[in-house]
DODRENLUM-638206 format. One record per residue (C-alpha): x, y, z. Coordinates in pm, whole numbers, plus 50000, padded with zeros to 5 digits. Layout:
// residues N
XYZ...
***
This chain:
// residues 492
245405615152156242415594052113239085610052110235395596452214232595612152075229325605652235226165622252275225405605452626226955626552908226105593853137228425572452925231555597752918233175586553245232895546353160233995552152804236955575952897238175551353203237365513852957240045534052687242575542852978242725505153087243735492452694245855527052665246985542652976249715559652827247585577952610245825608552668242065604552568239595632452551235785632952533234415651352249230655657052315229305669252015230375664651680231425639251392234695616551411237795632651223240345614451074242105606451434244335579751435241635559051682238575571551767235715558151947231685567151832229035560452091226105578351959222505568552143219135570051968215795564852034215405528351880218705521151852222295529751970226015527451800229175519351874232035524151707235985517751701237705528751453241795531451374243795549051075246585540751140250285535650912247585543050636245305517250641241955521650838240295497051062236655501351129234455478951426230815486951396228235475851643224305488451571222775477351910218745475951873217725495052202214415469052200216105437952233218795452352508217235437552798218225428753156216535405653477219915420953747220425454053908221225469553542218465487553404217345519953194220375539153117222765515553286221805482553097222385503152787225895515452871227195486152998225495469152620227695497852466231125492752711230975452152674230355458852240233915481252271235505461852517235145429452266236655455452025239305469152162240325428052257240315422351918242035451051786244615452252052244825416752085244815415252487242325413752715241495427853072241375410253437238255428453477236795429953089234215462653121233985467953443235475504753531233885508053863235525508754215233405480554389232685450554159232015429454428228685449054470227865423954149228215391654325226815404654654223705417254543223265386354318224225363454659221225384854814218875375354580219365342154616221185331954299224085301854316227785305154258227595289253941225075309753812227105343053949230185334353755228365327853476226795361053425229895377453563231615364553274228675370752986227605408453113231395423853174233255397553007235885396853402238435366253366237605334953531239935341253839238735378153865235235361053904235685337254146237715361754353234715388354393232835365454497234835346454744235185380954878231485389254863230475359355055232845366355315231705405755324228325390555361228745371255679230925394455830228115427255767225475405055914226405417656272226585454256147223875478656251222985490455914219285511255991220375524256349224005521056360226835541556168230635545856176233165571056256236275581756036238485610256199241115626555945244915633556060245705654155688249575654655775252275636655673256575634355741256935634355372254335635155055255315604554853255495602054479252505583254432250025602154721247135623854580245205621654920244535651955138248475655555315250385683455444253825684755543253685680355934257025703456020254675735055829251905720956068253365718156395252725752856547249125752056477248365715256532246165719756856243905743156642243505718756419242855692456701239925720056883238235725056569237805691256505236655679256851234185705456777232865685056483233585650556713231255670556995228295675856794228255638556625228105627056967225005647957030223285645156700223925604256677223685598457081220745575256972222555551756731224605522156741228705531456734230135500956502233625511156369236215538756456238885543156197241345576556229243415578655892245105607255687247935614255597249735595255901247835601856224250925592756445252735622756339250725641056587253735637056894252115615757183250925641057394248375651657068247475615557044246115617257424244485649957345242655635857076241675604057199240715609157552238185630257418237205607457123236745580257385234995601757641232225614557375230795584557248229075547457364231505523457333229555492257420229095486757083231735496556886233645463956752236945478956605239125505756666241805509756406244425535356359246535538656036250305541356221251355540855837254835552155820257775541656011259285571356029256125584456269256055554256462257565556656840256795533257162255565562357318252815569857076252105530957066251305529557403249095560557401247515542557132247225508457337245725528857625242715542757487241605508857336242545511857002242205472156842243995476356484247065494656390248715496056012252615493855952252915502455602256225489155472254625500555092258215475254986261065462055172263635478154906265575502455020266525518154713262525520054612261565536854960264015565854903262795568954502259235569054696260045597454921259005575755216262585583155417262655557955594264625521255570263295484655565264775485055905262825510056049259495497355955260665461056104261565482956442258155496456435256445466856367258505448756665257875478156926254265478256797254405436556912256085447657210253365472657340250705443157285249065447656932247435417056797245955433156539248645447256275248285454655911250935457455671250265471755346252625471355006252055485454660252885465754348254175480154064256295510154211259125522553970261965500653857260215474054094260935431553933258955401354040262255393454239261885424054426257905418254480259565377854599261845405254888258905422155019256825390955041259435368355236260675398555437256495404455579256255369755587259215368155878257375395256007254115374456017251635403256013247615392656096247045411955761248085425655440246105445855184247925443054856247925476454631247965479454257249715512354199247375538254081248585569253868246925597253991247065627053787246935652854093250355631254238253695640754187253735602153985252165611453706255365640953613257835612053723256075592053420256415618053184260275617553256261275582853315258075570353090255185546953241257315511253089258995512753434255975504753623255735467853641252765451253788251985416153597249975384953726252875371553831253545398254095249545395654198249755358254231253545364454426251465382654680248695365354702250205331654749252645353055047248965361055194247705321155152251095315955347250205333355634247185314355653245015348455539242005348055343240845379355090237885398055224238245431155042238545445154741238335472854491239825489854221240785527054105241045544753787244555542353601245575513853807249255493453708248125464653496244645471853578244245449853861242755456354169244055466254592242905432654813243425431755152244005398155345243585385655649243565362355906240135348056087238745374356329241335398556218239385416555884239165456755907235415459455907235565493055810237455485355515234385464955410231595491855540233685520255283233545497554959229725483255030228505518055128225575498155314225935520655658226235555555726230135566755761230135600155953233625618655860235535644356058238835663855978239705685455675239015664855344236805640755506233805628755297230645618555504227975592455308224805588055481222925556155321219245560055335216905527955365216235524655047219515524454987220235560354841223385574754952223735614155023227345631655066228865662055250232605670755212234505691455437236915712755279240445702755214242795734355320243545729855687243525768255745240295766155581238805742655773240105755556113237955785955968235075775555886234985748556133231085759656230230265756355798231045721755794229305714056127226365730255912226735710855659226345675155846223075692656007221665697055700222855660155581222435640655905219085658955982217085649355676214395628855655215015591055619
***
């Protein structure tokens, strides 16, 4: 185990995730209050009024390392978005993360940064004004991120940029609907799923409490600007086609369209995908679809629990063609066990026949809550192989298919600590994609599990969740309409 002991509650999360990326195998454990045993490595951030330390030290085959960094709180200064408390944490992450390179001897894609959206760096630095040069510069001096990683956030920021320009940021907002089931729960899922067989008999209650919730959005918002629709889950085409008609007859009849630039609905898995649903899909306008292969490997998809072949997703992909989508994702995951660069070469020429009009790239991320991270503790974590090699195999695929990055962001305990990207051609990005990573617009969220953000004009962000049992949220359907009252209702 390695321990951090800190006296800053604001620093625990950044400390705890900066030692995950150099020891993800390890369990690490944040000691509050107290002084530094004799643990095999151990990491001392203590704050003080004039001055702050940081410390990595190791004992380990019985000799003891010690890196000590006495940071004058004074002289910590900072001209960018970083300041107070923040400047001095990311002063004490980028002292350890030059510590941990040295005693570890590698280095990180992303050097400090532990966040989820680091191009929000290079896009509010592109706001105010500053030059490309200049942003790479300090990109690479505050966080210490690799020249590639630097250039890539913001190649994807200016793109984000020009593309949120036509959003409606003050009167407008977005819509996410939740479909929580799924045929199967994979290995790696920790997202809100439930087994669609258990589901079945109760599905239209499920479907009439949430057009409740649908209902009073379209009262409460009648006044703003629809931008984006996106309905996710779990799989939302495991409802059976006549569910799909339910849903979105009424979804289309409640709201102004006029506006509303993208309609996207995550088809996902294969295994839900039939030309009936497609079309119901195709008739109510929606504009994107996802086929998510996850990897054309057989042998992987079963280890996965996906149950379904390579075959079947190329099926659904060609009915999904055949019912007149011009708009189809494909998404894959890199690093999935046993996977090789050859096999990451399969997937990539096997989409590429395909010729999707995007692909968003996944790092696999070990989440504790998935059935992954007891899979690790059997077959051990050496078995999941994501390497720059299998990032560039992918993103030279993407360059192939004449696609261009325009999203990006990264989650904690991610393979190889790299970061999910999604590609895509001109006039085929998933704004919505952007408007969840930027958090510049409102995103109103229905379903059980969903997560509403309303963004404020100054640029504060308020949440309400809606609870994640479905029985639970059937129930309490008129609490969670409450609860966006009280949210949607305040004050701007």
């Amino acid at each position: 185990m390695i321990k951090i002991y800190t006296n800053k509650e604001s620093f625990q999360y950044d400390l705890h995730s900066l030692i995950k990326a150099f020891y993800p195998e390890q369990e690490v454990k944040v000691i509050p209050e107290g002084e530094p045993q004799q643990d095999e490595l151990y990491v001392k951030a203590v704050f003080y009024d004039e001055r702050m330390e940081v410390v990595l030290a190791a004992n380990t085959d019985g000799a003891k390392k010690q890196y000590t960094n006495l940071l004058d709180v004074d002289k910590i200064t900072g001209d960018d978005e970083t300041t107070g408390v923040h400047l001095y944490k990311n002063s004490c992450k980028l002292a350890l993360y030059h510590d941990l390179c040295d005693y570890t001897g590698k280095t990180l894609p992303w050097g400090n940064l532990t966040g989820i959206r680091p191009t929000k760096l290079p896009m509010g630095m592109l706001e105010e004004g500053m030059k490309d040069e200049e942003i790479i510069q300090k990109l690479q001096k505050t966080h210490a991120v690799s020249d590639e990683k630097a250039a890539l956030s913001l190649d994807i920021a200016k793109r984000e940029k020009a593309l949120l320009d036509r959003i409606h940021y003050q009167d407008g907002y977005s819509l996410y609907i939740g479909i929580p089931f799924c045929p199967t729960t994979c290995l790696y899922c920790s997202f809100t799923s439930y087994p669609i067989a258990i589901w079945r008999a109760k599905m239209q209650e499920y479907l009439e409490a949430l057009y409740k919730e649908i209902q009073y959005i379209s009262e409460a918002y009648k006044d703003k600007i629809l931008d984006t629709v996106y309905i996710g889950g779990g799989t939302p085409t495991t409802l059976e086609a006549e569910d799909l008609e339910w849903l979105l007859s009424r979804v289309r009849a409640s709201f102004d369209w006029s506006e509303v630039k993208e309609f996207t609905v995550e088809a996902g898995r294969a295994d839900s995908i039939t030309k009936e649903k497609l079309e119901v899909l195709k008739k109510y306008g929606v504009t994107r679809i996802s086929v998510n292969p996850q990897t054309m490997k057989d042998e992987t998809l079963k280890a996965i629990g996906r149950r379904h072949t390579v075959q079947q997703v190329k099926d659904a992909y060609a009915l999904a063609r055949e019912v007149g989508f011009d708009n189809i994702n494909m998404d894959i995951i890199l690093g999935l066990p046993g996977e090789l660069e050859e096999d990451v070469e399969h997937t990539i020429d096997e989409i590429k026949k395909l010729n999707p009009d995007s692909l968003t790239v996944h790092s696999l991320a070990i989440k504790r809550a998935s059935k992954l991270s007891q899979w690790i503790e059997e077959n051990g974590i050496e078995t999941l192989r994501n390497t720059d090699t299998t990032m560039e195999i992918a993103a030279a695929g993407a360059r192939d298919m004449q696609m261009q990055p325009y999203y990006l962001y990264r989650q904690k305990n991610m393979s190889g600590n790299f970061e999910n990207v999604g590609y895509a051609r001109e006039g085929k990005y998933g704004i919505y994609n952007i408007l969840i990573m930027e958090e510049v617009q409102t995103i109103v969220a229905l379903g059980a599990g969903s997560i509403t953000k309303r963004v404020f004009g100054d640029g504060r962000i308020e949440r309400c969740d809606n609870v994640k049992d479905v029985a639970l949220y059937i129930e309490k359907i008129d609490e969670m309409i409450e609860r966006k009252r009280k949210l949607l209702g305040m004050e701007p």
